[in-house]
PyMOL commands that place a pseudoatom at each C-alpha (Angstrom):
pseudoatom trace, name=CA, resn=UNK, resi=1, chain=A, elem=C, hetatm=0, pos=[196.296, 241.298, 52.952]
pseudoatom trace, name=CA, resn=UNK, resi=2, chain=A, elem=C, hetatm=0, pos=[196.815, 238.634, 55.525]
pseudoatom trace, name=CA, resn=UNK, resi=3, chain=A, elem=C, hetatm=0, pos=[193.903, 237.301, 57.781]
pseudoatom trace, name=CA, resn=UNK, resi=4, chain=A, elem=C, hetatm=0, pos=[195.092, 237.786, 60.962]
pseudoatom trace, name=CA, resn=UNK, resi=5, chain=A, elem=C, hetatm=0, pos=[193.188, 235.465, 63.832]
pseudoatom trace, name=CA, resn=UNK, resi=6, chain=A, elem=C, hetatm=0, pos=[192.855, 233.872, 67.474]
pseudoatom trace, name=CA, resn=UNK, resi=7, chain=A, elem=C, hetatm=0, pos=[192.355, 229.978, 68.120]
pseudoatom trace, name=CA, resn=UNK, resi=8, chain=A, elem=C, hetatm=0, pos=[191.226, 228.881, 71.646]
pseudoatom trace, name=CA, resn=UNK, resi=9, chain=A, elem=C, hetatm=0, pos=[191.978, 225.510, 72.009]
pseudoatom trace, name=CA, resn=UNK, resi=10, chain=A, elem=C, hetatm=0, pos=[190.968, 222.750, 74.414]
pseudoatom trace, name=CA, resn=UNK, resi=11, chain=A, elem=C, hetatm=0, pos=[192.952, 219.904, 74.566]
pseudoatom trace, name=CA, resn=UNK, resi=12, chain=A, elem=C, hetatm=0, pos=[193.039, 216.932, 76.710]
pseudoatom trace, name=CA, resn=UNK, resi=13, chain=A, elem=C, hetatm=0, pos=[194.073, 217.314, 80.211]
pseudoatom trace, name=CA, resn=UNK, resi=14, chain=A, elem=C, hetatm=0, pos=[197.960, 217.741, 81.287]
pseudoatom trace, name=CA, resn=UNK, resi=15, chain=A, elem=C, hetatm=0, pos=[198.626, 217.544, 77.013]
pseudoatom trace, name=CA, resn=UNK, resi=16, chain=A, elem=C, hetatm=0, pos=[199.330, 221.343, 77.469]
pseudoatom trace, name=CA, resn=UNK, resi=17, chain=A, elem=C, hetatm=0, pos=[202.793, 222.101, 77.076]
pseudoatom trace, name=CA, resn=UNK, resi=18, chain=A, elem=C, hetatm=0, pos=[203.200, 219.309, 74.327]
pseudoatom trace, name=CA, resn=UNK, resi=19, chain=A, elem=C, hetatm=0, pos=[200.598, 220.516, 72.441]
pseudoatom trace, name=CA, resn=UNK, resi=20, chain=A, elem=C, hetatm=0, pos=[202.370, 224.033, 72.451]
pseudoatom trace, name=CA, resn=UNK, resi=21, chain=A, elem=C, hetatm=0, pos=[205.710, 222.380, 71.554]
pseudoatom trace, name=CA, resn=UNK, resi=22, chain=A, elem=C, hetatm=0, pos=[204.060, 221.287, 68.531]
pseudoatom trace, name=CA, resn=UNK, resi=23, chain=A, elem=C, hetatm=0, pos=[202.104, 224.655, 67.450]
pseudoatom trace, name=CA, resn=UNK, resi=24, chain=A, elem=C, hetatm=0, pos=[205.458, 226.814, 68.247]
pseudoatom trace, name=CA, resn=UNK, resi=25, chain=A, elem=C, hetatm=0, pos=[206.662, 224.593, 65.739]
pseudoatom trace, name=CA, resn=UNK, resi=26, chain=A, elem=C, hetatm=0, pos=[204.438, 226.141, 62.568]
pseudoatom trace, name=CA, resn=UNK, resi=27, chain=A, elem=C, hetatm=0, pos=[205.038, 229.275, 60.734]
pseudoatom trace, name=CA, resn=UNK, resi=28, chain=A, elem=C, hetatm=0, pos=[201.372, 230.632, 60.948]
pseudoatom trace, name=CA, resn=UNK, resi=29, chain=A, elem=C, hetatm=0, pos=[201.761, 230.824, 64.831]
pseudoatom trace, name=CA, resn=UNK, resi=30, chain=A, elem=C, hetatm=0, pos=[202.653, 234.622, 65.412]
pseudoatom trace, name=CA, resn=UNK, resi=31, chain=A, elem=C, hetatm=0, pos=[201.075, 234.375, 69.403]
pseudoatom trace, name=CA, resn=UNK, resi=32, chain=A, elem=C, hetatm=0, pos=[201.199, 231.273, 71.394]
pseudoatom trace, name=CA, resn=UNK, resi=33, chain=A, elem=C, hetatm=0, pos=[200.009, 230.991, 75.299]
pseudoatom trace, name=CA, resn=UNK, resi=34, chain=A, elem=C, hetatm=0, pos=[199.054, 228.883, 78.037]
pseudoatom trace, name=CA, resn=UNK, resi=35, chain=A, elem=C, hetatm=0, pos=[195.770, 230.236, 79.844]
pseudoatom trace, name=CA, resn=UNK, resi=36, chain=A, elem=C, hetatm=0, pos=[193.526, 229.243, 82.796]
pseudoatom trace, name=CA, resn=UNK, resi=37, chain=A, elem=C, hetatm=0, pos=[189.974, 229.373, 82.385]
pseudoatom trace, name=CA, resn=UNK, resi=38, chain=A, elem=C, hetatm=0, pos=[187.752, 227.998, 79.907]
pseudoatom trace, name=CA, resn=UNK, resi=39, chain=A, elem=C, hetatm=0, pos=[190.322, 226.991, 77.296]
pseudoatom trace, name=CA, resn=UNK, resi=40, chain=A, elem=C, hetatm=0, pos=[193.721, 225.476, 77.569]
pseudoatom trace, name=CA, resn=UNK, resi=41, chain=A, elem=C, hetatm=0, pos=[195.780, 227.523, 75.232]
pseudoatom trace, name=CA, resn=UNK, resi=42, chain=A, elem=C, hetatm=0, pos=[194.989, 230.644, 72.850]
pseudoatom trace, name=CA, resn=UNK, resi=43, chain=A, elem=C, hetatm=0, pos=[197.476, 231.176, 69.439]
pseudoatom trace, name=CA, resn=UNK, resi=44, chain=A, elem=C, hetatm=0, pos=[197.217, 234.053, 67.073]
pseudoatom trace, name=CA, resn=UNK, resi=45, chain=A, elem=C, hetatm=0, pos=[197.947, 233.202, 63.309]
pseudoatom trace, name=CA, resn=UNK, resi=46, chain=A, elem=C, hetatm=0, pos=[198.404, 234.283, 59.769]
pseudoatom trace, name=CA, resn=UNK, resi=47, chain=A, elem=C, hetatm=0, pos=[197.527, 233.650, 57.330]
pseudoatom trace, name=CA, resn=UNK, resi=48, chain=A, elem=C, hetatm=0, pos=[197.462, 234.613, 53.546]
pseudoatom trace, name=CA, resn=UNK, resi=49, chain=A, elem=C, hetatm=0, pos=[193.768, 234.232, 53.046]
pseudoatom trace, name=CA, resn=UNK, resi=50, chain=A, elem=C, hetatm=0, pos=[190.895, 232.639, 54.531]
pseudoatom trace, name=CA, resn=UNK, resi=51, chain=A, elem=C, hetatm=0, pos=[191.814, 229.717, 52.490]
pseudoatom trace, name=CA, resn=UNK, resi=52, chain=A, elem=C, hetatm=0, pos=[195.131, 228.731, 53.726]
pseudoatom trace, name=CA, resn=UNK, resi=53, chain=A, elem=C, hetatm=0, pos=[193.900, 229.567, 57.322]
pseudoatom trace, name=CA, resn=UNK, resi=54, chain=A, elem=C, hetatm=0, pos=[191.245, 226.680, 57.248]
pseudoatom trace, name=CA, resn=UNK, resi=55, chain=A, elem=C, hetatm=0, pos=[193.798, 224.176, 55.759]
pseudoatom trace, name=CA, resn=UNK, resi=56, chain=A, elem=C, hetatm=0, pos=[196.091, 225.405, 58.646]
pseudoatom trace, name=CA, resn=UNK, resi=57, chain=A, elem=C, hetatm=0, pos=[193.155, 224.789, 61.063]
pseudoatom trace, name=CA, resn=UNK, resi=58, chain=A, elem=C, hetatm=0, pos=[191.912, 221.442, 59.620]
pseudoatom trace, name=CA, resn=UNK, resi=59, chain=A, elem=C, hetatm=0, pos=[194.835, 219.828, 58.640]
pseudoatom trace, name=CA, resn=UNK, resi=60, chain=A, elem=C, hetatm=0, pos=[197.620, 221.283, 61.368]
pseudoatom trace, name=CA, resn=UNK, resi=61, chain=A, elem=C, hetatm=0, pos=[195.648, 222.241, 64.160]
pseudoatom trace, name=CA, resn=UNK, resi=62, chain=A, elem=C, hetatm=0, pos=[192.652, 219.647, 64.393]
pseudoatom trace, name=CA, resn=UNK, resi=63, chain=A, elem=C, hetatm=0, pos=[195.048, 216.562, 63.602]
pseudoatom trace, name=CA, resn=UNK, resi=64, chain=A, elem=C, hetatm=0, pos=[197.237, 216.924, 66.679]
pseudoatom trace, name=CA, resn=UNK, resi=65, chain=A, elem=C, hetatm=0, pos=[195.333, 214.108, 68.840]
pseudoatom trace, name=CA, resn=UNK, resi=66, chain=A, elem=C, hetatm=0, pos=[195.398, 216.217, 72.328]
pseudoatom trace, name=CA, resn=UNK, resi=67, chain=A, elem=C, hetatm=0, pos=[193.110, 219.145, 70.524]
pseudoatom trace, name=CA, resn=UNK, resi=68, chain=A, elem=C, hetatm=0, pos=[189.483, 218.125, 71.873]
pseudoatom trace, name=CA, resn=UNK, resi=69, chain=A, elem=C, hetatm=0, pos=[188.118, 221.988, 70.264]
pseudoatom trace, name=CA, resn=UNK, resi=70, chain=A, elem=C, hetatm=0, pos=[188.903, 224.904, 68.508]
pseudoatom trace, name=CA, resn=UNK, resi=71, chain=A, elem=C, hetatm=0, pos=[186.946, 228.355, 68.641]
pseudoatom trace, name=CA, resn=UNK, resi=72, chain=A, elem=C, hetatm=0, pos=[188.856, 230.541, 65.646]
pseudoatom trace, name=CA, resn=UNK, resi=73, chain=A, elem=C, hetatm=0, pos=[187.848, 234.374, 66.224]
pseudoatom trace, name=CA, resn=UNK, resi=74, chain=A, elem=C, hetatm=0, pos=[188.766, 235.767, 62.901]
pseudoatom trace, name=CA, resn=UNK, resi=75, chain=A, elem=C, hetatm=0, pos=[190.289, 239.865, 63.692]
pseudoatom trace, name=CA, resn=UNK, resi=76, chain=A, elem=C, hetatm=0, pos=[188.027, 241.909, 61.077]
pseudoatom trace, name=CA, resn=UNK, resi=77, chain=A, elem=C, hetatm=0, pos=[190.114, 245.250, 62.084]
pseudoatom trace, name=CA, resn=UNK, resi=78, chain=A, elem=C, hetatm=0, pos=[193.658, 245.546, 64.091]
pseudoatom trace, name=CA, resn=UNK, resi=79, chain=A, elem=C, hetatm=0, pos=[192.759, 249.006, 66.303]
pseudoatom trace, name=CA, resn=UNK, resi=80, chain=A, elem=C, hetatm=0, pos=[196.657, 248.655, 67.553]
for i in range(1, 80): cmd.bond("trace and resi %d" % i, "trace and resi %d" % (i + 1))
show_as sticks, trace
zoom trace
């Protein structure tokens, strides 16, 4: 069963919509958005197992340069 999650990223100011460019660009990315508020962008992934989503977090998401944080919420059941 896949491991479904959310990723709230902050990432340096006015980066925004480049940084998005670059996670739209990824398979695991099933949910990708812009927010105000606290963090910069949220993205929902999957991914096979919790394995393959920490390689997806360290080595795709935490080497873009622009990503200053990430806060992964991991879904433990999907209600809908």
């Amino acid at each position: 069963m896949a491991v479904l999650a959310y990723i709230f990223l902050t990432v340096t100011s006015g980066s925004e919509r480049e940084v998005c460019g670059r996670l739209s660009e990824y398979e695991e990315v099933i949910e990708l958005n812009e927010v105000y508020g606290e963090y910069d962008i949220i993205l929902g992934v999957s991914a096979e197992d919790l394995n393959r989503l920490d390689e997806f977090i360290t080595d795709k998401v935490r080497s873009i340069p622009e990503v200053i944080l990430t806060y992964t919420m991991i879904v433990a059941r999907k209600c809908k």
